[in-house]
C-alpha positions as CSV (number, residue, x, y, z in Angstrom):
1,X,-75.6,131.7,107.4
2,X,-73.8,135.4,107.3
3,X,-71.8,136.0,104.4
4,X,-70.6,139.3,105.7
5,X,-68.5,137.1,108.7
6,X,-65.4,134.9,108.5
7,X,-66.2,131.3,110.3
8,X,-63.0,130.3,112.6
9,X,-62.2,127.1,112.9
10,X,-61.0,126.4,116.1
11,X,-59.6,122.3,115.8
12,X,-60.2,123.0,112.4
13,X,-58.0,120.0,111.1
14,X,-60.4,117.7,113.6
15,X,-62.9,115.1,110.9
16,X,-65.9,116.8,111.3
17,X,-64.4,120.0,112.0
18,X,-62.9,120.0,108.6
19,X,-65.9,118.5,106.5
20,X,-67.9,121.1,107.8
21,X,-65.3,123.6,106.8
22,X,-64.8,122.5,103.3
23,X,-68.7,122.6,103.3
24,X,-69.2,126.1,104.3
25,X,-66.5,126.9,101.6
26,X,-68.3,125.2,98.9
27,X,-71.0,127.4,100.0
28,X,-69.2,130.7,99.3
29,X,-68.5,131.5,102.9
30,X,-65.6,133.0,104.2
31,X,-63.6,130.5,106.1
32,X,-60.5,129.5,108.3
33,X,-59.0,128.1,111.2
34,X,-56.2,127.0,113.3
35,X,-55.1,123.5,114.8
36,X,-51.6,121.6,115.9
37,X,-48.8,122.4,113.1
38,X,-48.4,118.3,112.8
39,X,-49.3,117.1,109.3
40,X,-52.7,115.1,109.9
41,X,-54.9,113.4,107.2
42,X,-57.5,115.4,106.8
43,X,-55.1,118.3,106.3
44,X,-54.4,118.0,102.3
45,X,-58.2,118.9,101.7
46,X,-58.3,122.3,103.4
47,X,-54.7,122.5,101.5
48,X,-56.4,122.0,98.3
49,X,-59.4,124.6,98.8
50,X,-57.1,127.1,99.9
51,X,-58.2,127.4,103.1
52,X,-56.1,128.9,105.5
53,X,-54.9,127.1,108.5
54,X,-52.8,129.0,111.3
55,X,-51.1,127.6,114.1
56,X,-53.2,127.7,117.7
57,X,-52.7,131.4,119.2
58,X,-54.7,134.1,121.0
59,X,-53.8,136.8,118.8
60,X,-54.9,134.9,115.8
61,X,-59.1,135.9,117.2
62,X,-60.2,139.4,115.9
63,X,-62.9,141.3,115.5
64,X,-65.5,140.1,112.6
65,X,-65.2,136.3,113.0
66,X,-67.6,133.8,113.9
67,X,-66.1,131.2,115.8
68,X,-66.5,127.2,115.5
69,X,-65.7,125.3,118.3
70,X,-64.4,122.0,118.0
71,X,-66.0,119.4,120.2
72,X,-62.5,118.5,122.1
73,X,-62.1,122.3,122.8
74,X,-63.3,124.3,126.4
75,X,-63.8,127.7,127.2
76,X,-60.5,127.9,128.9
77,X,-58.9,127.3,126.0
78,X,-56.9,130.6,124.4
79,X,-58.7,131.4,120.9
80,X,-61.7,130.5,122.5
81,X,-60.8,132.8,125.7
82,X,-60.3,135.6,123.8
83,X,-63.4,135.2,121.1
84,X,-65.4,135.8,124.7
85,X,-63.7,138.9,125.8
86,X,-63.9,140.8,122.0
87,X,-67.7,139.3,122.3
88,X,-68.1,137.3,119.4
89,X,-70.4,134.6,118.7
90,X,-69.2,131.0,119.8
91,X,-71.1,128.2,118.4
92,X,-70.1,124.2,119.1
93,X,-70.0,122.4,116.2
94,X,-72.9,120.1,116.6
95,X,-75.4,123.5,117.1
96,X,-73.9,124.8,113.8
97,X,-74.6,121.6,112.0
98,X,-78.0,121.3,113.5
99,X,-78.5,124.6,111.2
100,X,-78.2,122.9,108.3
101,X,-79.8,120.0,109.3
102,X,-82.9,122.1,109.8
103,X,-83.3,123.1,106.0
104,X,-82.6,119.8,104.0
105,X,-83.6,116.4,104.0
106,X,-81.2,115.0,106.5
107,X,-80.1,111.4,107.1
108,X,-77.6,111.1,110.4
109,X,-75.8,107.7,110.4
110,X,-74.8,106.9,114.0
111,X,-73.0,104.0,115.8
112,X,-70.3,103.0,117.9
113,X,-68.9,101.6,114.9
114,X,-68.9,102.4,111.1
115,X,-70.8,105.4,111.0
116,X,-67.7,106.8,108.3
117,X,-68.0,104.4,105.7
118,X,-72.1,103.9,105.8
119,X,-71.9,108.0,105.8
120,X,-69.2,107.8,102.7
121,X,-71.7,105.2,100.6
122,X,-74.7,107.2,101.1
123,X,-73.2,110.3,100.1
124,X,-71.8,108.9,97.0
125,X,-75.2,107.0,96.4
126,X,-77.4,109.7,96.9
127,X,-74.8,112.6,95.4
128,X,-74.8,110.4,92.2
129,X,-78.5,111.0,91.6
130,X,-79.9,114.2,93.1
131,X,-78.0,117.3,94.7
132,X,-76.5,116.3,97.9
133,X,-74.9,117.7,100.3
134,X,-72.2,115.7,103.3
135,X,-70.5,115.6,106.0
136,X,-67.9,112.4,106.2
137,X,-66.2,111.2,109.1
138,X,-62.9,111.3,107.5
139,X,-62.6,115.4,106.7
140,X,-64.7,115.1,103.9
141,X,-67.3,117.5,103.3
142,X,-69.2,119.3,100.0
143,X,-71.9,122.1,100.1
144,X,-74.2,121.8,97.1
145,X,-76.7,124.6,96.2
146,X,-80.4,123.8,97.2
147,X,-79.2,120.6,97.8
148,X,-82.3,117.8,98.1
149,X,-80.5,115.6,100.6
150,X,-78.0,116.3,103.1
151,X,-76.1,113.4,104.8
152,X,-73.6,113.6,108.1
153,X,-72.0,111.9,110.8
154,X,-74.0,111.7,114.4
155,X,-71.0,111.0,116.3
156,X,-72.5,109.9,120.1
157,X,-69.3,110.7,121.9
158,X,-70.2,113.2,124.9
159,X,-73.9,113.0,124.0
160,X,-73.1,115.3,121.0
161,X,-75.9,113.8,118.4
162,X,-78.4,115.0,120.9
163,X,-78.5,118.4,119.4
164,X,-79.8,116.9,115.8
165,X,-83.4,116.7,114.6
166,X,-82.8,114.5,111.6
167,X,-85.5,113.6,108.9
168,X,-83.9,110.2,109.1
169,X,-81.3,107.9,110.8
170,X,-79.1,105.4,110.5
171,X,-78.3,103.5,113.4
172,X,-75.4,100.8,112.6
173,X,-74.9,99.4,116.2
174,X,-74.9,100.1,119.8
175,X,-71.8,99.5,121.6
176,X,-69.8,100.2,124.3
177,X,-67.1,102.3,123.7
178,X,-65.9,105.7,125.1
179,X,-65.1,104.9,129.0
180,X,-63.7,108.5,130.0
181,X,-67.4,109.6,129.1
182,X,-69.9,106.8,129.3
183,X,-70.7,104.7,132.3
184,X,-71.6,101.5,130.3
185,X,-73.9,100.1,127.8
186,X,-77.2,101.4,129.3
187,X,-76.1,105.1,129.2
188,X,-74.7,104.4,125.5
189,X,-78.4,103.5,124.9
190,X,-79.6,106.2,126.5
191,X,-78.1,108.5,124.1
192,X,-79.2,106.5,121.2
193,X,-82.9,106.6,122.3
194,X,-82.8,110.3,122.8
195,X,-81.1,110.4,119.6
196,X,-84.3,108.7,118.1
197,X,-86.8,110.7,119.6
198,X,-85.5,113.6,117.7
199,X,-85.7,111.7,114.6
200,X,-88.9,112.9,112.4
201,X,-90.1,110.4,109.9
202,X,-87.9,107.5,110.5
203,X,-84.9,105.0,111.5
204,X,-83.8,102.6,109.8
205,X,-81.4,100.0,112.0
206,X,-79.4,96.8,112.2
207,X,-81.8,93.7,113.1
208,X,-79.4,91.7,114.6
209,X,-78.3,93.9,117.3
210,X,-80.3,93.3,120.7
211,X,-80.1,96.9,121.8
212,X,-81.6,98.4,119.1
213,X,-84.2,95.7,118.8
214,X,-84.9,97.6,122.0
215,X,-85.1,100.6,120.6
216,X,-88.4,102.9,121.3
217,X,-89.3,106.1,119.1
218,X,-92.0,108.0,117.7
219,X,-91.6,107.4,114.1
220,X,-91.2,104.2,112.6
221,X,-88.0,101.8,113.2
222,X,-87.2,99.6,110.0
223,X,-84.1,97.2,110.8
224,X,-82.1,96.2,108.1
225,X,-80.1,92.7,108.2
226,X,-79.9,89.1,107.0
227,X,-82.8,87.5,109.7
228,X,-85.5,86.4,108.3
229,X,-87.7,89.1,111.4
230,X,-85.6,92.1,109.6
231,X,-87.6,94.1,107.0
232,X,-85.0,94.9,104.9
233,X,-83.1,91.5,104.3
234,X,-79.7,90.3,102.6
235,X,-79.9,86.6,101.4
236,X,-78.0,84.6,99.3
237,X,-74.8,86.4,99.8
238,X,-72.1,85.8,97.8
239,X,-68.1,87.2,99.1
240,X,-65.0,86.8,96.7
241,X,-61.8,88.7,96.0
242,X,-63.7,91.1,94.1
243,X,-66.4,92.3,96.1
244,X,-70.1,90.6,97.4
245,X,-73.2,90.6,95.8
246,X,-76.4,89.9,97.5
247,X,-80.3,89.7,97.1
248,X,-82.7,92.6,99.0
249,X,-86.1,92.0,100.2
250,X,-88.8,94.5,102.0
251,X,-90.6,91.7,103.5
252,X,-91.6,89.2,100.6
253,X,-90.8,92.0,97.7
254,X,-88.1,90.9,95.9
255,X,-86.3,94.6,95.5
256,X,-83.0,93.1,93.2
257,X,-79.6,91.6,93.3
258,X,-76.6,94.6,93.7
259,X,-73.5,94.3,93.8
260,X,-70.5,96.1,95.4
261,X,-66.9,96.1,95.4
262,X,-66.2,96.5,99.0
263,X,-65.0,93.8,101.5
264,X,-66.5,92.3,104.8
265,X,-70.0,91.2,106.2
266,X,-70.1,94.7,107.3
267,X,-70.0,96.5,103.9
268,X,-73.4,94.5,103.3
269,X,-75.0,95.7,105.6
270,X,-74.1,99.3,105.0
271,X,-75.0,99.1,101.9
272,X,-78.1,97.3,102.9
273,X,-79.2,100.5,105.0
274,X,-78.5,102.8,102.5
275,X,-81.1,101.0,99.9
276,X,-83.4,101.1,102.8
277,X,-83.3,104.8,103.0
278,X,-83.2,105.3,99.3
279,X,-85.6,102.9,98.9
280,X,-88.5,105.3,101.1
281,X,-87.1,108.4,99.8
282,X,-88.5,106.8,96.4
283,X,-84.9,106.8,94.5
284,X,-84.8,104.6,91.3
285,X,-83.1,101.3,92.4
286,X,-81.5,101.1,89.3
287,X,-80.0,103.9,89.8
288,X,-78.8,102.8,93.8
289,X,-77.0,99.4,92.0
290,X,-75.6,101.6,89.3
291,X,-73.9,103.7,92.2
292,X,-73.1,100.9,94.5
293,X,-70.6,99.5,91.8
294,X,-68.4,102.5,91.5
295,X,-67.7,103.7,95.6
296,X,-64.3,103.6,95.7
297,X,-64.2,103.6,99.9
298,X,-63.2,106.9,102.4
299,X,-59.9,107.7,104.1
300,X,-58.2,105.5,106.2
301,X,-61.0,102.7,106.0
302,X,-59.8,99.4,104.2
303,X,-56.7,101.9,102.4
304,X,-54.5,99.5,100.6
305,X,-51.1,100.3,98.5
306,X,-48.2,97.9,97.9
307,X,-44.7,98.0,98.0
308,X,-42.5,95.2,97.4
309,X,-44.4,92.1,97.2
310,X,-46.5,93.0,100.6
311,X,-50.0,94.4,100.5
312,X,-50.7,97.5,102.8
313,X,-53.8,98.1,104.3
314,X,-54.6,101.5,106.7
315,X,-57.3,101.5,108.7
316,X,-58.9,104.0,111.4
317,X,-60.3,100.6,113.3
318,X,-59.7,101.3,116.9
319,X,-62.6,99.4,118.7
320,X,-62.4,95.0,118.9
321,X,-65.9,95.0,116.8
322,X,-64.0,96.9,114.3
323,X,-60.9,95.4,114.3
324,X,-62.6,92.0,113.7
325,X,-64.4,93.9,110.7
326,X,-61.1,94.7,109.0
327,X,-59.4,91.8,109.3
328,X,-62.5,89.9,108.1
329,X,-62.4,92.5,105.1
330,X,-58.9,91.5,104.5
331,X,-59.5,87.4,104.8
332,X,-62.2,88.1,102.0
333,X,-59.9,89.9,99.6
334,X,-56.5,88.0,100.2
335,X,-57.5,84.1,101.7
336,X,-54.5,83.0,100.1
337,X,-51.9,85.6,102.2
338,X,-50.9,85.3,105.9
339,X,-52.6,88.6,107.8
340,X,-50.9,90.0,109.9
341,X,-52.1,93.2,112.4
342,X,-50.1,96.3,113.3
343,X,-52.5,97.7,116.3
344,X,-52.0,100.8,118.0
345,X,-54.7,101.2,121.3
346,X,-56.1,104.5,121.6
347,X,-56.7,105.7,124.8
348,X,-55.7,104.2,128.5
349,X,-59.1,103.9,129.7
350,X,-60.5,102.1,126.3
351,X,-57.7,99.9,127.0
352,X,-58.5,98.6,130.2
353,X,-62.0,98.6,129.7
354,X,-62.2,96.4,126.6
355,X,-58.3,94.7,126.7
356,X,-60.1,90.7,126.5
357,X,-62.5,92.1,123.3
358,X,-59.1,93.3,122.1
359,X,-57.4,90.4,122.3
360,X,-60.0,87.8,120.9
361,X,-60.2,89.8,118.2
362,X,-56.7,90.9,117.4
363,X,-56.2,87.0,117.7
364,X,-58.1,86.4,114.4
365,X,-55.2,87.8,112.4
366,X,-52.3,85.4,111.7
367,X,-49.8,87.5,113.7
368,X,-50.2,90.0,116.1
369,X,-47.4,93.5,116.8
370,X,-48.4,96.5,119.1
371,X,-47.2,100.0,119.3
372,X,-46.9,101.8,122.6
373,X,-50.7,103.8,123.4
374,X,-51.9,106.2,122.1
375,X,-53.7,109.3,124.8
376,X,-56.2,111.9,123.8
377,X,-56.0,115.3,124.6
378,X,-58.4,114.8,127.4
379,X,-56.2,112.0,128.8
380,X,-52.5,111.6,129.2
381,X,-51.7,108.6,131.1
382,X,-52.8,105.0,132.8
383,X,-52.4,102.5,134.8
384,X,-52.0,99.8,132.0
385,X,-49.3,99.4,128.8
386,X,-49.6,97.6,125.6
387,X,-47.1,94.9,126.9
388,X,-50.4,94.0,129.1
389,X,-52.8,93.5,125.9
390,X,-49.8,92.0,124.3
391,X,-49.8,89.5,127.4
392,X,-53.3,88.3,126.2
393,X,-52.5,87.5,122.7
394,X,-51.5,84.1,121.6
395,X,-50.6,85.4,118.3
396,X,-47.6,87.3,119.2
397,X,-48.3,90.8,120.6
398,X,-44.5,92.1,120.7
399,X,-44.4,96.3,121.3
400,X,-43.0,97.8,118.1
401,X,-40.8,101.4,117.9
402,X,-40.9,103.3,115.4
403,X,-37.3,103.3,114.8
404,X,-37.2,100.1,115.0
405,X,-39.8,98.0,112.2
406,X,-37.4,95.3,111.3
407,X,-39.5,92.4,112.9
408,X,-42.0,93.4,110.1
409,X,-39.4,92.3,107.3
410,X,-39.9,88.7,108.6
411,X,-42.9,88.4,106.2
412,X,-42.8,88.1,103.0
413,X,-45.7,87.7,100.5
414,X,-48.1,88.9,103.2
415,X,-50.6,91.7,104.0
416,X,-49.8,93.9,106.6
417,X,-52.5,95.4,108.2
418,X,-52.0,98.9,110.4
419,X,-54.9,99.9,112.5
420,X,-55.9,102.7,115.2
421,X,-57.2,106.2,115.5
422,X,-53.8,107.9,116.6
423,X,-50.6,108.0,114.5
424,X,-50.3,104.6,113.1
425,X,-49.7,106.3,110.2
426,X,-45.7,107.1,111.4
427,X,-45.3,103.3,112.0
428,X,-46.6,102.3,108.4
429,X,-44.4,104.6,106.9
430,X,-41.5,103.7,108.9
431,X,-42.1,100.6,107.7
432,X,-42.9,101.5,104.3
433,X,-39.4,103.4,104.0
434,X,-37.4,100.1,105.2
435,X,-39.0,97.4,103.2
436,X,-38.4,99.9,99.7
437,X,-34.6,100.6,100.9
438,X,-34.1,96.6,101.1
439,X,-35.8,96.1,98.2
440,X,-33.6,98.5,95.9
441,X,-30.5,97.1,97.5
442,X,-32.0,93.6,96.2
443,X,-32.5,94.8,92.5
């Protein structure tokens, strides 16, 4: 890395694109950027580290900078444009990351789903007892000096993972997901299993998914899960409103009971993969429980706050098999309280290509609302509406506007749960806004 350059940014307020940012800064480097002038959440970080964030413009690129394309970026676009014509050096983001990558032991964490907060545990985990260095999934990112471990996100969307050669990885699950780019679950795989093939000394991936059972690589696969044919196994779990607890076992070794204070299946079996790695990077387990019991969680997964007497949970779920996650997460913590979900879709063509997963899960909560869709920049319109998913559910599915929340205030007592990948956020706080008006007129 060149301390004499200044890294721009481009998309810098983007979740990776602003881990890696805040990473390079840690590092001593020179850095900033430029992205929409909308407040996003990922914003208040590069705030805090006083890195400088301009709005998107041509004029912004000089001579002297090193530019960082974001993934969702082309070379048509302005910034970028222009870095061409002065000549300066354009890297993606996944070839810069590979850099670091090269010089660390790395651990990627893929899958279609929660590849954030198994990447947020192991960080915590592993920063808690050696130098450690991450990249988070929710524009968190920390550059430690002669860090032992370094641990980031392999995101698989447009095949970007591929350019990783990772000591280890985490594979959560294979799933379908990403229709404008993949062209279904055998190309998904396909990624995956290149992904692997990179990977030097090992993977380590869930047992009970029948994709990666089918998983082929040069260096050893260890599958994590609660089978009795996984290697790493969770048994006698126990789930209450303060968190599970469970028993590991490598085969027939008995490795110890740990406990966390996290909610769902799913949070056991993150955890479970990040004892496995720990585990053959020869990490005290004491140590790994002692951690496990004080991860507080990452941005926008599982986010609760309360106002009134409801319970507020944000949440970046914005795929059925995470949906059903999050609402599981929430029947765990508050079985007593009626759940009900606040789903915004995210994208046209995930819409369409997954609406009946959406429904059956959005179905397990105990009332259903939608908001209008939600398009990418790649993607600005469709041939389907949420009134069409909302169709499919039996457990309401009216459309909510934002200036309009008041079918909300029909619960009381409750937990209101507000999931997708867009700006769900402006709905919660609509919400949020009416329900503490009402209740200071009350008192």
């Amino acid at each position: 890395m060149n301390t004499e350059t200044t890294y721009y940014f481009v998309g810098i307020k983007g979740t990776g694109m602003s881990s890696l940012a805040l990473l390079l800064h840690d590092k001593g480097l020179k850095v900033m950027g430029s992205d929409i002038e909308k407040y996003t959440f990922t914003q208040r970080g590069l705030e805090l580290a006083g890195i400088k964030i301009l709005p998107f413009a041509a004029e912004n690129i000089k001579d002297g900078l090193t530019i960082i394309k974001g993934n969702a970026f082309g070379d048509d676009q302005p910034e970028i444009k222009r870095a061409h014509e002065l000549g300066l050096q354009v890297i993606t983001y996944p070839d810069f990351l590979e850099k670091i990558v090269e010089n660390t032991t790395s651990i990627g964490i893929a899958g279609a789903h929660g590849k954030t907060s198994t990447t947020g545990l192991l960080a915590h985990v592993l920063g808690g007892v050696a130098p450690t260095s991450y990249l988070v999934g929710d524009g968190s990112g920390k550059g430690v000096p002669n860090a032992r471990f370094f641990v980031f996100e392999a995101d698989e969307y447009r095949r970007h993972f591929v350019a990783y050669h990772p000591d280890y990885v985490i594979m959560t699950n294979i799933d379908f997901d990403h229709p404008d780019y993949f062209t279904g679950i055998e190309d998904v795989f396909d990624a995956f299993e290149t992904l692997a093939n990179q990977t030097k000394k090992g993977i380590f991936a869930w047992g009970e998914d029948p994709n990666l059972r089918n998983l082929k690589a040069k260096v050893p696969v260890h599958y994590y899960g609660t089978s009795k044919n996984d290697d790493f196994r969770a048994v006698n779990i126990k789930r209450t409103t303060k968190g599970s607890s469970f028993d590991v076992y490598l085969h027939d070794e008995f490795l110890g009971n740990y406990e966390i204070p996290l909610y769902g299946e799913h949070n056991v079996l993150n955890s479970l993969a990040v004892i496995a790695v720990s585990y053959f990077e020869k990490v005290d387990q004491e140590e790994i429980k002692e951690e496990l019991l004080t991860f507080k969680g990452v941005k926008r997964r599982f986010t609760e706050k309360f106002v009134a007497d409801m319970t507020i949970i944000d949440d970046y779920a914005h795929h059925p098999s995470e949906i059903k996650a999050t609402i599981d997460a929430a029947r765990q913590k508050y079985p007593s309280k009626k759940i009900i979900a606040v789903f915004q879709p995210h994208t046209f063509s995930r819409t369409i290509a997954l609406m009946d997963d959406f429904a059956a899960s959005l179905n397990l909560a105990d009332r259903v609302f939608l908001t209008d869709i939600f398009s990418s920049i790649r993607e600005h319109g469709g041939n389907v509406s949420s009134s069409d998913l909302g169709d499919k559910i039996t457990k309401g599915g009216t459309v909510l506007k934002v200036d309009n929340m008041s079918p909300l205030l029909d619960f009381h007592d409750a937990v209101v749960v507000f999931m997708g990948a867009g700006d769900i956020q402006k709905y919660e706080y609509a919400y949020e806004k009416l329900l503490s008006s009402l209740s200071l007129k009350n008192n």
